[in-house]
Every structure is written in C-alpha cells, then in structure tokens.
C-alpha positions as CSV (number, residue, x, y, z in Angstrom):
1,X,42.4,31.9,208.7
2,X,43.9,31.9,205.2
3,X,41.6,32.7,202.4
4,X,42.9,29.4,200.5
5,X,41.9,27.9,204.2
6,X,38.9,29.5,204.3
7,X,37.4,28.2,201.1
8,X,38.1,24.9,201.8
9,X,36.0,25.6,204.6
10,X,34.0,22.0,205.7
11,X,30.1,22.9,205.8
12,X,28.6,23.4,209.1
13,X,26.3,21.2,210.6
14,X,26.1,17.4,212.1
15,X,27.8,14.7,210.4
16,X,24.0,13.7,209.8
17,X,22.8,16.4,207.9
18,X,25.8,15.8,205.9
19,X,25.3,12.9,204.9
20,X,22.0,13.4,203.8
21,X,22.4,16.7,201.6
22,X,25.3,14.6,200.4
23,X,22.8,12.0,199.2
24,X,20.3,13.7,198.0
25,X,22.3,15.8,195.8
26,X,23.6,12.6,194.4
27,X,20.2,10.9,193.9
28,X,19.0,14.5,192.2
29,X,22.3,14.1,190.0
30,X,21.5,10.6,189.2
31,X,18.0,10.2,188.4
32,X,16.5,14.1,188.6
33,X,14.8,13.9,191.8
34,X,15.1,12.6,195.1
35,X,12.7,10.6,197.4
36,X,12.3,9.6,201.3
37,X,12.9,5.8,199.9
38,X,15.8,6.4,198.1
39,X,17.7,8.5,200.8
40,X,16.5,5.5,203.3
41,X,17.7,2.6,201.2
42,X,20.7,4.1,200.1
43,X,21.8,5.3,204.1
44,X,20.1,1.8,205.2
45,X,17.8,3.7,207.3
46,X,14.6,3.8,208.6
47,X,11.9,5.9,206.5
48,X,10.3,7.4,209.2
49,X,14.3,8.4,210.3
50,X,14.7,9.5,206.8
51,X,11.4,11.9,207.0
52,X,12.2,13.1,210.8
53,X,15.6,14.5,209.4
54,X,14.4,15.8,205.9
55,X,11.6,18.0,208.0
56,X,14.5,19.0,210.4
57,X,16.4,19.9,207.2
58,X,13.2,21.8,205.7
59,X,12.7,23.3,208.5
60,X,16.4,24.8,208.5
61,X,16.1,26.1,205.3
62,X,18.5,23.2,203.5
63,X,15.9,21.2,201.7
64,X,12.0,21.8,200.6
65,X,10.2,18.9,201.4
66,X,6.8,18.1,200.2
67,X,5.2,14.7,201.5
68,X,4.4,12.2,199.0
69,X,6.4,14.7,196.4
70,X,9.7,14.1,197.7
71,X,13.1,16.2,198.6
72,X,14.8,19.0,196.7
73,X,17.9,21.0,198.1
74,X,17.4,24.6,198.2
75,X,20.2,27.3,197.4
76,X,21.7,27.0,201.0
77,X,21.5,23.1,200.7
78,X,22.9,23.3,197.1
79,X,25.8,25.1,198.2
80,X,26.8,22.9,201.2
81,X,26.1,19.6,199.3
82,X,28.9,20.5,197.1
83,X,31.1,21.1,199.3
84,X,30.8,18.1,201.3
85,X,31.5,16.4,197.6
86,X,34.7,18.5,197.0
87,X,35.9,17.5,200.4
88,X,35.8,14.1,199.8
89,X,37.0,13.7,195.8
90,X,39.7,15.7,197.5
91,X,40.2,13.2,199.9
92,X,39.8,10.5,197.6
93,X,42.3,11.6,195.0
94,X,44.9,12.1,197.2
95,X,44.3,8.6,198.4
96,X,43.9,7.3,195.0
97,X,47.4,8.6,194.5
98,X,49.0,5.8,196.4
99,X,46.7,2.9,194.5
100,X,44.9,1.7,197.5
101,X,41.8,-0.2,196.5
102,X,38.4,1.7,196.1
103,X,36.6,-0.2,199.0
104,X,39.5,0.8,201.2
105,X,39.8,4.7,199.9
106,X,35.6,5.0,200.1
107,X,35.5,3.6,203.9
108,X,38.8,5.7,205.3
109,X,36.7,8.6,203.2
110,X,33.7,8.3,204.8
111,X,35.6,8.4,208.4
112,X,37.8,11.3,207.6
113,X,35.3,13.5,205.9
114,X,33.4,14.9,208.9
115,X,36.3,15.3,210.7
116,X,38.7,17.0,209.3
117,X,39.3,20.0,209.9
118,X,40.0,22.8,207.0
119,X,43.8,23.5,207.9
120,X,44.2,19.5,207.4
121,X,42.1,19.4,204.1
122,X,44.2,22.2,202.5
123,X,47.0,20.4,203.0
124,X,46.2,17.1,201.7
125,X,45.1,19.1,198.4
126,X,48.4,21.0,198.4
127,X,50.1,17.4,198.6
128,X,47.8,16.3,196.3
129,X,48.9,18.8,193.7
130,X,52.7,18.3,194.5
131,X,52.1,14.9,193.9
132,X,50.8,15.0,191.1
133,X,53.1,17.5,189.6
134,X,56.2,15.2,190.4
135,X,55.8,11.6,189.4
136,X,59.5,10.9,190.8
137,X,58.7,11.8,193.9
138,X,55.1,10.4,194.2
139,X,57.4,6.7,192.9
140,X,59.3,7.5,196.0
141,X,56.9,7.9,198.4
142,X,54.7,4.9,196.8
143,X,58.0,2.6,197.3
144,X,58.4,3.6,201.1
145,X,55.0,2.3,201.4
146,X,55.7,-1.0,199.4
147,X,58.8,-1.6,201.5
148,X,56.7,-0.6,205.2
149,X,54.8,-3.7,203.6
C-alpha cells in the first residue's frame, strides 16, 4: 500500500460504529456535548439501541459513557471520527464538482462511504484536485453529462 493510500485509510470497524462516532462528533461540534437522545433522534433510532451501541463503543475504548451524563469520544474515537468526516467531504466535493443537488450528493454519500475502499477514495481526491485545477476540462466532462441527459 502507498503511503498517500495508506492515509486515506477508511477507519476500521462496522458501518454502525461509524455512523455513530460520526454523529457524536458532530453533535460535540455543534452544541459542546453529546447525548443518548440526540444520537437517537438524529439516526432515528431507538434509545435503548442508541445506549446498547454507545456501551459497546465504551467498552472498546471509542467513547466514555456515563449514564444520565451522556457520550464523549475518546482519543481513539476522536481520531476515527475524523476520518470518517474527511472521507465523505471528500466524497462530497468531488460530487459537488458536477452540481448535482445536495439531497442527491448526501444520500449517494452516505452509500459510498462505508464502502469504499482506500485505493478508490485516493483516486476520487486525486480527480478531485485535477478537477479542480482545470476548469476546461471539468466544462468538458460536466457537458458529457448534460448531453448523456
């Protein structure tokens, strides 16, 4: 594996646990802390699912959980919440490139994110940044699509 591979590296772990560090380090971002009703409402989940995964995340070292208190991310947790955030705005912006609407970009997102692999997600970044750095050539490719209809 390349180094420029290797550090775009997805986390480890279910698509589950993602999703959950993922939230809770947004809710922590956007209001300071982080609660079992929050991550529940947010996911459209259950509570009592919500506090079954949070103590199976505790209990793997990615959160610290105190009932009635609510949910902080430890180091480890830290660490692979951003990444599961740089994975998708990377997937996002490349998206966002060819001005699909944002309800169409967050649910192809939220498919793609767990699955792809880090080979694939290097690539889209390295398009990305080609992209990006040639607007003639991003027109190009945005009037191929126009004309697939």
């Amino acid at each position: 594996m390349t180094e420029a591979t290797n550090k775009s590296a997805p986390p480890s772990g279910t698509r589950a646990q993602e999703d959950y560090l993922e939230q809770i380090y947004n809710l922590i971002e956007e209001k300071g802390y982080a609660r079992v009703v929050d991550v529940a409402r947010n996911l459209g989940i259950a509570q009592a699912s919500v506090t079954n995964m949070i103590q199976r995340l505790d209990a793997d070292g990615l959160v610290i959980y105190e009932k009635y208190r609510g949910v902080v991310l430890s180091e480890d947790g830290t660490k692979i919440a951003k990444a599961i955030i740089r994975r998708h705005e990377s997937l996002a912006t490349f998206l966002r490139l060819f001005d699909l609407d944002e309800t169409t970009i967050y649910e192809d997102v939220e498919g793609m994110e767990h699955h792809i692999s880090p080979a694939t997600l290097s690539a889209f970044q390295a398009l990305t940044e080609e992209l990006t750095r040639q607007p003639a050539l991003l027109q190009r490719v945005r009037q191929n699509m126009a004309e697939r209809g």
